[in-house]
N, C-alpha and C positions, 0 to 999 in steps of 0.2 A: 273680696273678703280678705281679712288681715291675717298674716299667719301665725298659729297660735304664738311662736315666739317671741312677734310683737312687743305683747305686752309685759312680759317676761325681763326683755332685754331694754325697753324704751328708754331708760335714765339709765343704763349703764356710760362709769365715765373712765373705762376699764380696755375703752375700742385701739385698734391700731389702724392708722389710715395709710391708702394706696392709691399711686395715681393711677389714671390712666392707661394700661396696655402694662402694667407693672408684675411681674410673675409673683405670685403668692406661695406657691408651693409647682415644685415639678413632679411628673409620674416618674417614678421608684425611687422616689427620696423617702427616709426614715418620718416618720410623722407620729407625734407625740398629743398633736391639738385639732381640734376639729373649729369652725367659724358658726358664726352668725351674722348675716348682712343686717346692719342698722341703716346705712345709706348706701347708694350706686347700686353696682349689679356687675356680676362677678360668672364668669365664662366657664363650665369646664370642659378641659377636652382630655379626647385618648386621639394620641399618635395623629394630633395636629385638629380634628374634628371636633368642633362644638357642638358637645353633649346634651348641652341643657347649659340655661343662664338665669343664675339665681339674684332675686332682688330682696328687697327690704323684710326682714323676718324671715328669711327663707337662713337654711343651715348646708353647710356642704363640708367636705372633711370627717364624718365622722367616721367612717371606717376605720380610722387612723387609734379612735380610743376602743374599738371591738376587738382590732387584731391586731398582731406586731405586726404585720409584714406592710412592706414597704406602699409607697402612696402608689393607688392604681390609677389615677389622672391628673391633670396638670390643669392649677387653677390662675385664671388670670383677670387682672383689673379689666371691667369692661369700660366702665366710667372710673372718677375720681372713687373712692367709697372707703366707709368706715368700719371695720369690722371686729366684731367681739372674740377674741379668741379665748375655749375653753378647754384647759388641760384636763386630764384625767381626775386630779381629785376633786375641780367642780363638777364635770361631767357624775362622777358617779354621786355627790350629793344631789344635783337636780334629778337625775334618775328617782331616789328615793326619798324626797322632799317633794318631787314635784309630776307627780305619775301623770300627766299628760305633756309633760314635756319627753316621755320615755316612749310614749304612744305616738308623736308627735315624731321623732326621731325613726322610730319602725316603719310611721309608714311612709316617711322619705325614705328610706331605703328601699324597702317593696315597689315604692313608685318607680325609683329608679333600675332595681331590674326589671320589674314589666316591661320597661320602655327598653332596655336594654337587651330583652329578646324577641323584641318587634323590630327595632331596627339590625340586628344581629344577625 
């Protein structure tokens, strides 16, 4: 099943591309933008371990537009891939334009602590 972001994001021509094993963002660097995967699939890790690996519609980074503090993992190119990056004043219009991309965003993050107090 497609993730809602899909369709959302499918004709954006807004993407920034990465190759390869390319660092996107490091843990405790300042982060102003959160991603969207349109193509590849994008790694993240803490303190070396891959976390979870996001692919096409899936979103990672966004903690970056919840709170100032600094990025709490480190994202890298798994493949080549294209990625939508969205700052804070799109983020808070799709919030309020588009209420299942804000339901959609929670329960990635829910997902990702659950998992993160299973493996924990």
């Amino acid at each position: 099943m497609a993730e809602p972001t899909t369709d959302l994001f499918r004709n954006s021509k807004d993407f920034v591309s990465f190759s390869a094993s390319q660092t996107i963002f490091q843990k405790d660097e300042p982060g102003d933008v959160m991603y969207v995967v349109l193509e590849g699939a994008v790694e993240v890790l803490i303190d070396g371990k891959v976390i979870t690996t996001i692919g096409p519609g899936g979103l990672f980074g966004e903690l970056a537009l919840i709170d100032t503090r600094p990025r709490s993992a480190t994202a890298v190119a798994r493949t080549d891939c294209k990625l939508v990056p969205i700052g804070a004043k799109r983020f808070a219009f799709l919030v309020q334009q588009t209420p299942n991309f804000a339901l959609h965003v929670m329960r990635v993050m829910a997902d990702r602590l659950r998992h993160m107090d299973e493996v924990g």
